[in-house]
N, CA, C and O atoms as CSV, one atom per row, in Angstrom:
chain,resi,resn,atom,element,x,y,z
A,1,UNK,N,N,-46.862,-19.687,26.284
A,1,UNK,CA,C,-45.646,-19.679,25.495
A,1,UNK,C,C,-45.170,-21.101,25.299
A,1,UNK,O,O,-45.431,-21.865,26.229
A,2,UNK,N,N,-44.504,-21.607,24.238
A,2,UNK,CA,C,-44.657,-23.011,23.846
A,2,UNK,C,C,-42.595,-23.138,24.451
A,2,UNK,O,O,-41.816,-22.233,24.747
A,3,UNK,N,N,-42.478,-24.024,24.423
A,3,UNK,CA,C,-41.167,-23.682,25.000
A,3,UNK,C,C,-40.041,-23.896,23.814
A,3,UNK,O,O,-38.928,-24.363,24.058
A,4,UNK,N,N,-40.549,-23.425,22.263
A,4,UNK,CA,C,-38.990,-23.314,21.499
A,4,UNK,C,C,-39.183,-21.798,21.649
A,4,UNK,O,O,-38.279,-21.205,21.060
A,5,UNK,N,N,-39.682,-21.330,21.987
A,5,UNK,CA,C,-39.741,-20.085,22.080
A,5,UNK,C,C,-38.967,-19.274,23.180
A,5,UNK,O,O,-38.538,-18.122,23.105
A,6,UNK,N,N,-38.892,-20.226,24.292
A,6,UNK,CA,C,-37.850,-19.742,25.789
A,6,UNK,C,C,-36.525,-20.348,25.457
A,6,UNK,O,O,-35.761,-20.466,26.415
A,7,UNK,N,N,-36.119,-20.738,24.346
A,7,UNK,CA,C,-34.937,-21.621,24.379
A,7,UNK,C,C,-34.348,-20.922,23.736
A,7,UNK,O,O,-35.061,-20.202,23.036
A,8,UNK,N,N,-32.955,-20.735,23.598
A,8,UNK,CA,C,-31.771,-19.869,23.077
A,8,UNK,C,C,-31.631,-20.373,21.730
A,8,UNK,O,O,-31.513,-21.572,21.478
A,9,UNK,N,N,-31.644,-19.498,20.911
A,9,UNK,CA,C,-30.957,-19.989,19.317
A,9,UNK,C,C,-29.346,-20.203,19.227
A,9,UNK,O,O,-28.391,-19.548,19.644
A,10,UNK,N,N,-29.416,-20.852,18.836
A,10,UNK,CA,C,-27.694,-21.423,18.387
A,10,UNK,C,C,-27.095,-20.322,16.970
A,10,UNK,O,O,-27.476,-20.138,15.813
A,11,UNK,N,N,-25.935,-19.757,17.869
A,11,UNK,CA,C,-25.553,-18.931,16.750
A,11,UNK,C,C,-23.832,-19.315,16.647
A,11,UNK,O,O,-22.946,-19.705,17.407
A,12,UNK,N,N,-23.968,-18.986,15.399
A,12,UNK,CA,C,-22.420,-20.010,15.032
A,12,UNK,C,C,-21.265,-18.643,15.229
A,12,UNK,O,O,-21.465,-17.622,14.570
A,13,UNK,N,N,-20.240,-18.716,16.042
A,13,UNK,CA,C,-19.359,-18.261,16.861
A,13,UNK,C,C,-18.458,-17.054,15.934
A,13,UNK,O,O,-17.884,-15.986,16.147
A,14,UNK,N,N,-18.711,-17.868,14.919
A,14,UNK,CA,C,-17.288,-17.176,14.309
A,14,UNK,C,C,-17.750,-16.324,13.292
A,14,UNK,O,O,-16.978,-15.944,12.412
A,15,UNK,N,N,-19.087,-15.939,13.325
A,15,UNK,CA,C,-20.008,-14.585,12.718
A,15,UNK,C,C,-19.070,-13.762,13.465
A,15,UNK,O,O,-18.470,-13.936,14.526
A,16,UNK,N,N,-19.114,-12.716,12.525
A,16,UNK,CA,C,-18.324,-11.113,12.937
A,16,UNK,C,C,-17.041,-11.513,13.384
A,16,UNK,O,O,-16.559,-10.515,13.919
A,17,UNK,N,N,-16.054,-12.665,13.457
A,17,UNK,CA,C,-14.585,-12.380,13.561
A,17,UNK,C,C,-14.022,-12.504,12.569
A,17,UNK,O,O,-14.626,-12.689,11.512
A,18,UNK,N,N,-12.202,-12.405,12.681
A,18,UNK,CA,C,-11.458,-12.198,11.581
A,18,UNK,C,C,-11.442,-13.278,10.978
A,18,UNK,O,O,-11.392,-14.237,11.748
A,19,UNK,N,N,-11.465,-13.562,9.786
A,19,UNK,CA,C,-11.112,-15.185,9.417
A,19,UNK,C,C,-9.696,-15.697,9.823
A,19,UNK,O,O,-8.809,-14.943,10.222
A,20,UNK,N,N,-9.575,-16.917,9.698
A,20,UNK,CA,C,-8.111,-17.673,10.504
A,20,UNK,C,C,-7.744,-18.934,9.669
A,20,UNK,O,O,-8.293,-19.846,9.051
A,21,UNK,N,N,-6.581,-18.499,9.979
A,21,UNK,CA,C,-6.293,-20.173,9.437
A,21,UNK,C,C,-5.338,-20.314,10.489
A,21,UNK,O,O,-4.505,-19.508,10.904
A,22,UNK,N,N,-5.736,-22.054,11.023
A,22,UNK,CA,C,-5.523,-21.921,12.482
A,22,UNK,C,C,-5.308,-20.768,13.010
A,22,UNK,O,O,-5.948,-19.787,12.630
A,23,UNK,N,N,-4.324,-20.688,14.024
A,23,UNK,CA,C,-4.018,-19.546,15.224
A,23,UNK,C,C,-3.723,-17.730,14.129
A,23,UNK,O,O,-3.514,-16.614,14.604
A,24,UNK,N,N,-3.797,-18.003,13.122
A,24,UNK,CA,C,-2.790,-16.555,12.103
A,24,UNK,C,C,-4.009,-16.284,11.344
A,24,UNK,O,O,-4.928,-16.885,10.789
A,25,UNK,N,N,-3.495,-14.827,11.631
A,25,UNK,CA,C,-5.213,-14.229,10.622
A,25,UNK,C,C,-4.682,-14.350,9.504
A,25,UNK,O,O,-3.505,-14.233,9.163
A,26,UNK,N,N,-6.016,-14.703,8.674
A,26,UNK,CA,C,-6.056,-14.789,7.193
A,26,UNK,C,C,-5.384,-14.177,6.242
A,26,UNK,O,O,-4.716,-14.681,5.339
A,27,UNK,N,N,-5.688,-12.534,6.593
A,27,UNK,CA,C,-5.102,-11.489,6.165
A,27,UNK,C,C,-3.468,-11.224,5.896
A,27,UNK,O,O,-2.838,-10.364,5.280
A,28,UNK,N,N,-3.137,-12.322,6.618
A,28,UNK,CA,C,-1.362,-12.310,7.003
A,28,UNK,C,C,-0.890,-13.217,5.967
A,28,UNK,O,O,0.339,-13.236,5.900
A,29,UNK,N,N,-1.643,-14.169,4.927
A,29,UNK,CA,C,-0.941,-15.342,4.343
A,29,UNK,C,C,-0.053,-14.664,3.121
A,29,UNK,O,O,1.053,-15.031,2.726
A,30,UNK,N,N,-0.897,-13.522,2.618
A,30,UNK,CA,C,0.193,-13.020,1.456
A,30,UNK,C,C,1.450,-11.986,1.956
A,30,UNK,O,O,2.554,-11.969,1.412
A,31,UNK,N,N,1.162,-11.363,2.790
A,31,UNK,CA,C,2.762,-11.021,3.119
A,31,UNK,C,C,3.931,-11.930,3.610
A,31,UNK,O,O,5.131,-12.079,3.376
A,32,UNK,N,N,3.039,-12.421,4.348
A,32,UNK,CA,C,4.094,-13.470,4.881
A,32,UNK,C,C,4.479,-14.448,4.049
A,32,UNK,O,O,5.633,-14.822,4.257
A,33,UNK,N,N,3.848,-15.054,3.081
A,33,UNK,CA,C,4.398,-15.380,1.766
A,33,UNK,C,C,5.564,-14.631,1.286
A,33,UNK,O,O,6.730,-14.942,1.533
A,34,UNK,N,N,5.253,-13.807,0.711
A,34,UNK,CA,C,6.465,-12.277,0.432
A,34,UNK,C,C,7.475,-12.304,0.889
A,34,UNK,O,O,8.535,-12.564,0.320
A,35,UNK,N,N,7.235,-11.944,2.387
A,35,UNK,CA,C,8.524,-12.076,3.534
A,35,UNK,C,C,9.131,-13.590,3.478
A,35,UNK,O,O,10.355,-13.660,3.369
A,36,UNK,N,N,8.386,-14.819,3.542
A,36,UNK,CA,C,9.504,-15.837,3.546
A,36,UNK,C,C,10.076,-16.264,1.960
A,36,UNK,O,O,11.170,-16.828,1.969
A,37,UNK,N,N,9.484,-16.062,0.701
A,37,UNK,CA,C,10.214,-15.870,-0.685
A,37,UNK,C,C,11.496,-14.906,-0.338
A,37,UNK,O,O,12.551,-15.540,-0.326
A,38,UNK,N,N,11.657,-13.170,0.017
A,38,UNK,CA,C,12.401,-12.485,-0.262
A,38,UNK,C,C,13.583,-13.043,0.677
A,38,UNK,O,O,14.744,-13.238,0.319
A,39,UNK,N,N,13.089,-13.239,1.840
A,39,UNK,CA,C,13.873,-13.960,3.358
A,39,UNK,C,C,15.063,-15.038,2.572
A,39,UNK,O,O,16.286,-14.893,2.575
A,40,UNK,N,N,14.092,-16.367,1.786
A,40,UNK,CA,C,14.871,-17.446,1.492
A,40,UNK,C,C,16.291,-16.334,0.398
A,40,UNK,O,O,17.460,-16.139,0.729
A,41,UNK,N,N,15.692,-15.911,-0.666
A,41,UNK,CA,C,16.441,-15.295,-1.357
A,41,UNK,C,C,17.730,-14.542,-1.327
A,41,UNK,O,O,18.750,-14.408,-2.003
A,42,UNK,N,N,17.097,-14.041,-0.022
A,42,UNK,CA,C,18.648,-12.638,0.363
A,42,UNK,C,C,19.082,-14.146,1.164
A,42,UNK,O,O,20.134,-14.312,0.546
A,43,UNK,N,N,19.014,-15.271,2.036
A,43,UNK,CA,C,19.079,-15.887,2.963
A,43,UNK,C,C,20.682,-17.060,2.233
A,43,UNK,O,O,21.892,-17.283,2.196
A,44,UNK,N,N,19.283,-17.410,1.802
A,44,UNK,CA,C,20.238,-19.069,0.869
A,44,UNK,C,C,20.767,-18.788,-0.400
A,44,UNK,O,O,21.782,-19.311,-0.859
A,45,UNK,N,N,19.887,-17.747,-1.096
A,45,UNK,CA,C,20.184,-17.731,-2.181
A,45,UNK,C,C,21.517,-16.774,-2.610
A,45,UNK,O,O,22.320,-17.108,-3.481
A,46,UNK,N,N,21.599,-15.446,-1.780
A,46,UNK,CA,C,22.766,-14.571,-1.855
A,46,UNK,C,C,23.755,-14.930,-0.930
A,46,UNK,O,O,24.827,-15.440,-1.256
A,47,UNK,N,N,23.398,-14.661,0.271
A,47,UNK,CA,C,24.486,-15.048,1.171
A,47,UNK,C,C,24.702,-16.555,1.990
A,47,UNK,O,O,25.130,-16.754,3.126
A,48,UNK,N,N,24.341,-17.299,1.193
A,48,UNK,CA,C,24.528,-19.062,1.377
A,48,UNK,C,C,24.665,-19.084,2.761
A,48,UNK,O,O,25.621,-19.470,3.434
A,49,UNK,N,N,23.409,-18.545,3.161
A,49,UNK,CA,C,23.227,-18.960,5.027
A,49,UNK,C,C,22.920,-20.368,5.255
A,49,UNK,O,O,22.974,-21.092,4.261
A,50,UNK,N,N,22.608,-20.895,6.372
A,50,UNK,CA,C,22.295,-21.674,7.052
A,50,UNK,C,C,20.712,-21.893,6.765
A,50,UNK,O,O,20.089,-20.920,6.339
A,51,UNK,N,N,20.001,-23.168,6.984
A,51,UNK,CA,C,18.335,-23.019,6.928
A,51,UNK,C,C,18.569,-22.276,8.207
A,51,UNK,O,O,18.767,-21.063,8.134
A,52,UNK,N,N,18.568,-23.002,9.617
A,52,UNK,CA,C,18.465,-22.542,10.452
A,52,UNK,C,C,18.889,-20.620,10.743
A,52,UNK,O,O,18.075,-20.146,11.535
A,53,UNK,N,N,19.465,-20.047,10.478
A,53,UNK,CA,C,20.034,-18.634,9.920
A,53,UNK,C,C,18.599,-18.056,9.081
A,53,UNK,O,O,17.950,-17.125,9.558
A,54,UNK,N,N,18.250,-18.648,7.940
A,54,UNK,CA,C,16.948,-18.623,7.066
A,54,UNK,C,C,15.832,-18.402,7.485
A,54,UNK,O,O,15.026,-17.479,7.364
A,55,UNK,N,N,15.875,-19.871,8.278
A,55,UNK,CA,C,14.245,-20.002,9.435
A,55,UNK,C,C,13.990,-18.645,10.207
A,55,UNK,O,O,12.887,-18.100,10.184
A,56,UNK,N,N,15.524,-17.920,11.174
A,56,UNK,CA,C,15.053,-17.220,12.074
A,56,UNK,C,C,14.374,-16.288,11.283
A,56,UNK,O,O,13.171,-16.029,11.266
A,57,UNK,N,N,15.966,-15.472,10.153
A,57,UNK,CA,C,15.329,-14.423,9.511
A,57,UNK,C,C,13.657,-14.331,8.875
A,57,UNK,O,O,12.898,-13.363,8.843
A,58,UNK,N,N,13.468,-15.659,8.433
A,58,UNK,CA,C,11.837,-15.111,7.913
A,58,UNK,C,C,10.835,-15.510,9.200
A,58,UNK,O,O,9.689,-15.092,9.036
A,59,UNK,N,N,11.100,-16.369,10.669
A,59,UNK,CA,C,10.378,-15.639,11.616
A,59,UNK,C,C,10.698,-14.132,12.117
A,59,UNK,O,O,9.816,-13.277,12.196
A,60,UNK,N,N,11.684,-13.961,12.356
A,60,UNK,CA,C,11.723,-12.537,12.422
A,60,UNK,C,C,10.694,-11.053,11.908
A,60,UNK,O,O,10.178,-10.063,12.429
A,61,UNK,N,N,10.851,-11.790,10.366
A,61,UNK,CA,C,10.284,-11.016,9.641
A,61,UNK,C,C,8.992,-10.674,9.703
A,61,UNK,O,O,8.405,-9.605,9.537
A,62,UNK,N,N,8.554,-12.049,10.038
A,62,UNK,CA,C,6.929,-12.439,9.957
A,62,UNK,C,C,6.353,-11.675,11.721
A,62,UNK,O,O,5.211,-11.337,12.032
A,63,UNK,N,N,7.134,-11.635,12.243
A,63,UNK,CA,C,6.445,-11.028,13.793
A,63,UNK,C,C,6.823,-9.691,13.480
A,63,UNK,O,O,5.870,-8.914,13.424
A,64,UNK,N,N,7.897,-9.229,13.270
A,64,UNK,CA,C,7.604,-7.439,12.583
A,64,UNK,C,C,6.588,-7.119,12.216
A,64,UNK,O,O,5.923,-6.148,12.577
A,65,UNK,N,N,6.238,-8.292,11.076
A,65,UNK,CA,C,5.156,-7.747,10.389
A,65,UNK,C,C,4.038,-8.102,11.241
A,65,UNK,O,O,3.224,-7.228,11.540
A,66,UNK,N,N,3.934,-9.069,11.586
A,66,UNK,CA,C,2.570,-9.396,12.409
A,66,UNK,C,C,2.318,-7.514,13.784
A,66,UNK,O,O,1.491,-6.681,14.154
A,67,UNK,N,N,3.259,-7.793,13.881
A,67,UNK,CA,C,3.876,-6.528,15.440
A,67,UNK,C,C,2.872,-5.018,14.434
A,67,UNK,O,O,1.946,-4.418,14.980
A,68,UNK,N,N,3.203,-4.791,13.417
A,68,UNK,CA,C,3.034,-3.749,12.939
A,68,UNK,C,C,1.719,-3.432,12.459
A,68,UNK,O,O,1.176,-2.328,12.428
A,69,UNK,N,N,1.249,-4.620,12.064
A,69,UNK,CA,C,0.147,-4.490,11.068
A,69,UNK,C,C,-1.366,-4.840,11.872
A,69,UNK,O,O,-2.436,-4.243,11.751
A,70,UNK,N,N,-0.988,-6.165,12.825
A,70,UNK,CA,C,-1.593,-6.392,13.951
A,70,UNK,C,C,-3.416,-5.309,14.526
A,70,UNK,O,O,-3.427,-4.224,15.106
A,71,UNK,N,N,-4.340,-5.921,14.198
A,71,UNK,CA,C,-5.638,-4.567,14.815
A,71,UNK,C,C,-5.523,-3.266,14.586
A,71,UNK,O,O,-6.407,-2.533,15.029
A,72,UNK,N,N,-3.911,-2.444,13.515
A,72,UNK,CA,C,-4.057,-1.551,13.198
A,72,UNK,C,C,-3.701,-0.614,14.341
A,72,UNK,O,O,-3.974,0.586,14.297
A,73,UNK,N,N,-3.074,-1.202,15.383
A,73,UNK,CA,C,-3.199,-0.443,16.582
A,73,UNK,C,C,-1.754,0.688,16.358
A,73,UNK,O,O,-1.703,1.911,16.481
A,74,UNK,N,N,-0.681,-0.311,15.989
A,74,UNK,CA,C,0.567,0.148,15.879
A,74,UNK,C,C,0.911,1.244,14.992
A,74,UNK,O,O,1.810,2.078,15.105
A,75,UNK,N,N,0.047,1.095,14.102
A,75,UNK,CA,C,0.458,1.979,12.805
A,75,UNK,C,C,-0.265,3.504,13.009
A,75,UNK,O,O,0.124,4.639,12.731
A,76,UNK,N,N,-1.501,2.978,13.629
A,76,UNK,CA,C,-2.597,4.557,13.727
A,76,UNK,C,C,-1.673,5.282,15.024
A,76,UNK,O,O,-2.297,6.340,15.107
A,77,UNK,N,N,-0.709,5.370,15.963
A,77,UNK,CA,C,-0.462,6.246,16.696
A,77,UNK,C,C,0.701,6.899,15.641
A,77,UNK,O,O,0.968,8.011,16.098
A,78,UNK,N,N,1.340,6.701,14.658
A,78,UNK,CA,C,1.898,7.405,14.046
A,78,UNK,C,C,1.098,8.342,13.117
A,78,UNK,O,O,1.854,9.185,12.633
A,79,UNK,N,N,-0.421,8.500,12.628
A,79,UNK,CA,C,-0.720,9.246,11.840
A,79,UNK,C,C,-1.397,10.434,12.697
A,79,UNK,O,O,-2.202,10.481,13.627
A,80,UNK,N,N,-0.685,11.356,11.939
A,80,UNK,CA,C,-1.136,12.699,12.088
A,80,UNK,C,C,-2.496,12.945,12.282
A,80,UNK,O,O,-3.396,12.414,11.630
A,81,UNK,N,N,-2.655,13.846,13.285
A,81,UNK,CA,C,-4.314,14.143,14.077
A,81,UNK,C,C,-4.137,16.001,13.485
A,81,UNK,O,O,-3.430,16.826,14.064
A,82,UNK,N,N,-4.626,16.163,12.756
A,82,UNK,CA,C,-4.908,17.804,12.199
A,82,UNK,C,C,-5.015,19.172,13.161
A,82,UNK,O,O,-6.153,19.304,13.612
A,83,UNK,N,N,-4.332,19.934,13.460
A,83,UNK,CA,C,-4.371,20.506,14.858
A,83,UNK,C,C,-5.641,21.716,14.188
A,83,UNK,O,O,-5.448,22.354,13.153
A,84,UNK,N,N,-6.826,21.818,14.984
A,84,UNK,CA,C,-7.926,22.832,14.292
A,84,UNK,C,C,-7.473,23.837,15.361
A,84,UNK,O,O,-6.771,23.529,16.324
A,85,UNK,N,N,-7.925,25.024,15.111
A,85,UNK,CA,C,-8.073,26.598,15.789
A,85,UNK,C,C,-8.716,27.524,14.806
A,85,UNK,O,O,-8.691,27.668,13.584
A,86,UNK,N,N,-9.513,28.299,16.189
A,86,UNK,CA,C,-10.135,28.984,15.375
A,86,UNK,C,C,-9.322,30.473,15.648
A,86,UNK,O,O,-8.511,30.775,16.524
A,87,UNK,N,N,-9.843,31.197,14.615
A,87,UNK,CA,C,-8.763,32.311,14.556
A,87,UNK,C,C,-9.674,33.512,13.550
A,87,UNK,O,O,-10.716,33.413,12.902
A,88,UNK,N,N,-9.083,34.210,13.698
A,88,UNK,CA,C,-9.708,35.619,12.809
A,88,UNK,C,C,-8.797,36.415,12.404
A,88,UNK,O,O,-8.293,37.293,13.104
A,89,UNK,N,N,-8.387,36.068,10.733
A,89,UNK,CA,C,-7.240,36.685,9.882
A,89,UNK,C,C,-7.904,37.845,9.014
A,89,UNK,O,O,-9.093,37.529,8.968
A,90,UNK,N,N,-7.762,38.823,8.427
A,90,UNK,CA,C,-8.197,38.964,7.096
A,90,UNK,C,C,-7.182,38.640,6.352
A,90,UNK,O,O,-5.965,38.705,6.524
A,91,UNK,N,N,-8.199,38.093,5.051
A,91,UNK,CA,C,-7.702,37.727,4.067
A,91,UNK,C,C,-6.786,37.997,2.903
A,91,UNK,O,O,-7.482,38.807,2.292
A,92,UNK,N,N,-5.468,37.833,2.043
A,92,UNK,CA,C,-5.252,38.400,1.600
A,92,UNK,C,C,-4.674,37.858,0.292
A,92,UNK,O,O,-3.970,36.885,0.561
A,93,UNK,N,N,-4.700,38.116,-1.053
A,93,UNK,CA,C,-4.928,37.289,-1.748
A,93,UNK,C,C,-3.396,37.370,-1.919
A,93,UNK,O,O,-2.581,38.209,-1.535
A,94,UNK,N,N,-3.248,36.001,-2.757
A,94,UNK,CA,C,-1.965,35.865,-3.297
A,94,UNK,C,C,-1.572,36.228,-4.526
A,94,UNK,O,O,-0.395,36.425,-4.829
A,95,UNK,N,N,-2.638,36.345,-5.372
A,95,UNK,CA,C,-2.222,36.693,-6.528
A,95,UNK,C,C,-2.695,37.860,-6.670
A,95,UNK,O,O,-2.621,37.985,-7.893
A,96,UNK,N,N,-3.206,38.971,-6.213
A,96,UNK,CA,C,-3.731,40.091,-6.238
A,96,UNK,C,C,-2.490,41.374,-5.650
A,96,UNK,O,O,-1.904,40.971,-4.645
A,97,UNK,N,N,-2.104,42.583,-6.051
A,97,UNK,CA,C,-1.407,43.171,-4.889
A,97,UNK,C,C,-2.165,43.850,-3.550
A,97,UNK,O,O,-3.242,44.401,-3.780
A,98,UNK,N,N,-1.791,43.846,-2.497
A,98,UNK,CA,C,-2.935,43.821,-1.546
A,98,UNK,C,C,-3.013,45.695,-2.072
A,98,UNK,O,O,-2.198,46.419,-2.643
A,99,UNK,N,N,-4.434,45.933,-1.523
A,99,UNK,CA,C,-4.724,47.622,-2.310
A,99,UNK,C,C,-4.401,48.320,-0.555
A,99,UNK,O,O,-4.223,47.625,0.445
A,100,UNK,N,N,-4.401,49.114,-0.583
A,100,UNK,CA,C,-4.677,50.177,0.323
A,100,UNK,C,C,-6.307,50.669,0.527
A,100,UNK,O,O,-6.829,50.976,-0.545
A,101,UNK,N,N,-7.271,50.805,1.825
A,101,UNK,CA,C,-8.286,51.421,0.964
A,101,UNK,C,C,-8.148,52.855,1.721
A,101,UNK,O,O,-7.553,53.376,2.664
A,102,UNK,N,N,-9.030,53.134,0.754
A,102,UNK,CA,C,-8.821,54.597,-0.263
A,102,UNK,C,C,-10.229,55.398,0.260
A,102,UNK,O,O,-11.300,54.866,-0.032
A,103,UNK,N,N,-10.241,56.686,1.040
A,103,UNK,CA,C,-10.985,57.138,1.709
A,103,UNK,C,C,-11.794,57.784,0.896
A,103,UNK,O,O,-11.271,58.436,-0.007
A,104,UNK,N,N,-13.113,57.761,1.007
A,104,UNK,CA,C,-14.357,58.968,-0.255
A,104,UNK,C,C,-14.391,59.936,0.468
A,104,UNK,O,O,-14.576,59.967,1.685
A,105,UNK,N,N,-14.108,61.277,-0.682
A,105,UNK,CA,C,-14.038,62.762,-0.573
A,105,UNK,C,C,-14.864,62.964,0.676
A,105,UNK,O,O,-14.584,63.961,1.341
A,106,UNK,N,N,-15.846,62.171,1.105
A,106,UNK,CA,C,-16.945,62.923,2.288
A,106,UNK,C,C,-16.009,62.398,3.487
A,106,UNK,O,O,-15.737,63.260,4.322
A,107,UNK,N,N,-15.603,61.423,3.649
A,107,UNK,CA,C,-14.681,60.971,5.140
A,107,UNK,C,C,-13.723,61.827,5.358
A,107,UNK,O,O,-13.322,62.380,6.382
A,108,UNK,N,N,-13.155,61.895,3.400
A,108,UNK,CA,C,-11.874,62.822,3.769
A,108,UNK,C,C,-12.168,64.332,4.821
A,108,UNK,O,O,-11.474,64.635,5.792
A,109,UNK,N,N,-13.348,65.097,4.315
A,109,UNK,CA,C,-13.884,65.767,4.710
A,109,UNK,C,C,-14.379,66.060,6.441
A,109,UNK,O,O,-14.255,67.077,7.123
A,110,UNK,N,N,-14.869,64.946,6.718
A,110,UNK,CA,C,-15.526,65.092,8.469
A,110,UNK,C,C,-13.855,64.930,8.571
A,110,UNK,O,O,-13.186,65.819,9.098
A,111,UNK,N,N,-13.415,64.059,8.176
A,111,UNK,CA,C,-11.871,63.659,8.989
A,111,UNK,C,C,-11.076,65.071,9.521
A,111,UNK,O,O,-10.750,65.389,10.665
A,112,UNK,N,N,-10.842,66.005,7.840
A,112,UNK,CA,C,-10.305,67.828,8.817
A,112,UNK,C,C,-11.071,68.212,9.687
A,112,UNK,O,O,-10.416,68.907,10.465
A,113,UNK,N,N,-12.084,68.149,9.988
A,113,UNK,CA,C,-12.882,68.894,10.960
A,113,UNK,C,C,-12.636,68.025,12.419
A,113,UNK,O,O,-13.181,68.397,13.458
């Protein structure tokens, strides 16, 4: 065996993770965009806050959202899990009137006896 063959390949790290920009996933730049536009708006622009007042509200905003959206973890214990059972109904239609059934002259028959 020649020895590039016992030697480890160099594999570049950041195959299969989330993309980043620095420390904040990628995925986060357009809401959080969103959130600090609407933030400044209701902030400075309606109620002539403070930057500092401004700043918190759109960190605030931005860790809600980070809190919520975050690996998906937060959001999936609120969705509904389908409860299955098995069961044995007969069927009965809705648009039909349900019939009665209706005995043949020979049942009727053994039945008096």
């Amino acid at each position: 065996m020649s020895k590039q063959s016992r030697e480890f390949r160099t594999v570049n790290r950041v195959l299969g993770e989330q993309p980043r920009i620095g420390p904040f996933p990628a995925d986060q730049v357009f809401p959080w965009s969103a959130i600090a536009m609407l933030s400044y708006l209701l902030c400075k622009g309606m109620l002539q806050a403070s930057w500092l007042v401004t700043g918190l509200v759109i960190a605030w905003g931005w860790a809600t959202w980070w809190t919520l959206t975050s690996n998906k973890i937060w959001l999936s214990k609120f969705v509904g899990v389908p409860r299955v059972t098995r069961g044995h109904k007969r069927y009965y239609s809705l648009v039909q009137q349900p019939q009665t059934p209706t005995l043949s002259p020979r049942k009727k028959a053994r039945r008096r006896k």
